[in-house]
C-alpha positions as CSV (number, residue, x, y, z in Angstrom):
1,X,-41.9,24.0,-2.3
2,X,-38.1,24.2,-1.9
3,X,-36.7,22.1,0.9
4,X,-34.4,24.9,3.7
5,X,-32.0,24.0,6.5
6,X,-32.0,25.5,9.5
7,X,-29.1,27.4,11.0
8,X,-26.5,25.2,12.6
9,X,-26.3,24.9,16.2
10,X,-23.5,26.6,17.8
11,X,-23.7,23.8,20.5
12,X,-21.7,20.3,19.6
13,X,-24.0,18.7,21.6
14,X,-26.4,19.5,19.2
15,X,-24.8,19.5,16.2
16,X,-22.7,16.2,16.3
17,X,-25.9,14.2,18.4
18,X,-29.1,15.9,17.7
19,X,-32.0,15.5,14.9
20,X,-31.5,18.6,12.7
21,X,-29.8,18.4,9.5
22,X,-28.1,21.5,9.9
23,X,-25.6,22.1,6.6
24,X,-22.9,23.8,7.4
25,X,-22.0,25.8,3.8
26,X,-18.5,27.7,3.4
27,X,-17.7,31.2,2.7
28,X,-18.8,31.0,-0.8
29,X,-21.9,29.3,0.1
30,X,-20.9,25.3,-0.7
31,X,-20.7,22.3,0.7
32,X,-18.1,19.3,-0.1
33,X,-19.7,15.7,-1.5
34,X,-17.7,12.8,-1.8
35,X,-19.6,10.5,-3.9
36,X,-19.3,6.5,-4.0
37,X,-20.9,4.2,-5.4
38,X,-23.6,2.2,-3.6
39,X,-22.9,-0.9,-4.7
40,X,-19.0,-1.5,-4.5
41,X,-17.9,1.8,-2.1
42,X,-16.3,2.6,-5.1
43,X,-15.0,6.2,-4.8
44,X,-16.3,8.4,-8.3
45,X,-16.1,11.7,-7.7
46,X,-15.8,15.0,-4.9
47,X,-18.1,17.7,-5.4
48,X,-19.5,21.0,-4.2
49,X,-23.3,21.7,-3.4
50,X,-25.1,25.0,-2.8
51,X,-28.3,24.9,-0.8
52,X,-30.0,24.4,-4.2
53,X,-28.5,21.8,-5.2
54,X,-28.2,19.8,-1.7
55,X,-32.4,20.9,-1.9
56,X,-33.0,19.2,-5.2
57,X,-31.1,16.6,-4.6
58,X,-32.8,15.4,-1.1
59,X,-35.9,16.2,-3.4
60,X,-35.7,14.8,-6.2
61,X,-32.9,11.6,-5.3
62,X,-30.7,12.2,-8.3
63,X,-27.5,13.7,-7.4
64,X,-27.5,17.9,-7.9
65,X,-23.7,19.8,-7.4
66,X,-22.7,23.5,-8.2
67,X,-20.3,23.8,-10.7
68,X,-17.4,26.3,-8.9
69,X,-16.1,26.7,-12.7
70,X,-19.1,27.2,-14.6
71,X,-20.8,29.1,-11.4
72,X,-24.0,27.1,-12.2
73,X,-26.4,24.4,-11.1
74,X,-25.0,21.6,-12.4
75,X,-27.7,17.9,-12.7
76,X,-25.0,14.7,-12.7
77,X,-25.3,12.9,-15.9
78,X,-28.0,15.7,-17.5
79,X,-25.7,15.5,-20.6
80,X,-24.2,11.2,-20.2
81,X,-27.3,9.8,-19.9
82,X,-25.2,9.0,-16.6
83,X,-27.8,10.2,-13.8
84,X,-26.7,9.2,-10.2
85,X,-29.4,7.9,-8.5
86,X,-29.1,8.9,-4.6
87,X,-29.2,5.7,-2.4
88,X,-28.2,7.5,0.7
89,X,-27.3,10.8,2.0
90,X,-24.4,11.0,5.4
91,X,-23.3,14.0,6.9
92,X,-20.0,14.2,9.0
93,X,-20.1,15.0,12.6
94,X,-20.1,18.7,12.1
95,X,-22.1,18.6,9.2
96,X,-19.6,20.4,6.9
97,X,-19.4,17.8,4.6
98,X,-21.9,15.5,2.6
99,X,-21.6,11.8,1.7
100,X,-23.9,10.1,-1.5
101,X,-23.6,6.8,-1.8
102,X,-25.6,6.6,-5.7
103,X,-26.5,4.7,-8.5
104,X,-25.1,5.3,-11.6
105,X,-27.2,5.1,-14.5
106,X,-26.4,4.7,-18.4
107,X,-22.3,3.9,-18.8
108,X,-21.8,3.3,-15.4
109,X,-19.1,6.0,-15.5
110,X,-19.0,9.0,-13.5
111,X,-16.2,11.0,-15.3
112,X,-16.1,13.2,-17.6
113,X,-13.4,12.0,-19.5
114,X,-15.0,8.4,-20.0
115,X,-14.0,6.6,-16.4
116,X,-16.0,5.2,-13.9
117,X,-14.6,7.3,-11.5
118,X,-12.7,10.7,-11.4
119,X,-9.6,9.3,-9.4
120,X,-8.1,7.3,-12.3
121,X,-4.6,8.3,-11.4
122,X,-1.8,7.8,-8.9
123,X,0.6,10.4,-7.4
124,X,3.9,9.0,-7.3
125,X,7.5,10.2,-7.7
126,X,10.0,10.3,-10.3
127,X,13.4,11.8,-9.9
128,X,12.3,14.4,-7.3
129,X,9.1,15.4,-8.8
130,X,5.5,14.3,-8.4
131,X,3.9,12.7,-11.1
132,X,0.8,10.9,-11.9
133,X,0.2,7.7,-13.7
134,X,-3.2,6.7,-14.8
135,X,-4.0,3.4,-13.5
136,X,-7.8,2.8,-14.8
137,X,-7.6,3.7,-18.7
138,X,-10.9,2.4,-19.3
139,X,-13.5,3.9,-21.1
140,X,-17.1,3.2,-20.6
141,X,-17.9,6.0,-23.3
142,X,-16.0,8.3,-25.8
143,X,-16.4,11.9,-24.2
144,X,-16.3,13.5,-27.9
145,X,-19.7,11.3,-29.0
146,X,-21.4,12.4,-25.7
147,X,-20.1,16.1,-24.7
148,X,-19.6,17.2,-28.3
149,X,-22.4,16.7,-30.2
150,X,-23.1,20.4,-30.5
């Protein structure tokens, strides 16, 4: 059976104070997830869901997104070994946004690119232009042993 969501209230009452989890998805269909970690408050990554995935993931309790790129169901770590483990779901006040606090199994790394989490790097300025420095360089895994083994 798949889990559903109702329609959101139009009243705030409702909405910001009563029982219904009521999603509120975008446009395209998705919702935002900011992701930390359960034990620290670590911040690893932002997200999208699609009803499928925010389903599956209230299901099943390992973290589910929709890839916006790839235009897929996407399982978090299905390919690491690095499966977040959901501790606890939050929803904003008008439910248009989704916060997992999770586990992260395997490496302990959330990124793609090795790192614990996806906000490795600071914006800054230099000479008149942004720039970004990296400011956590290290790797819990090499990306080319995990991602490219086909």
């Amino acid at each position: 059976m798949t889990l559903t969501f109702e329609t959101p209230s139009s009243k705030k009452a409702e909405l910001e104070n009563g029982p219904a989890f009521t999603p509120r998805f975008d446009e395209k269909g998705l919702i935002t997830a900011v992701v930390t970690d359960a034990r620290d408050g670590e911040l690893l990554m932002v997200a999208h869901m699609n009803a499928e995935a925010l389903a599956l993931t209230i299901e099943t309790g390992v973290a589910h997104y929709y890839s916006r790129s790839r235009k897929s169901l996407w399982k978090k770590g299905e390919s690491s070994g690095n499966l977040q483990t959901v501790q606890e779901i939050r929803t904003d006040c008008d439910q248009d946004a989704i916060w997992l606090k999770v586990s992260v199994a395997g490496h302990d790394a959330t990124c793609h690119t090795g790192r614990r989490s996806c906000f490795y790097r600071t914006v800054g300025t230099n000479d008149g232009r942004a720039t970004v420095t990296i400011t956590d360089d290290h790797r819990h895994f090499d990306p080319t042993e995990v991602y490219d083994k086909n």
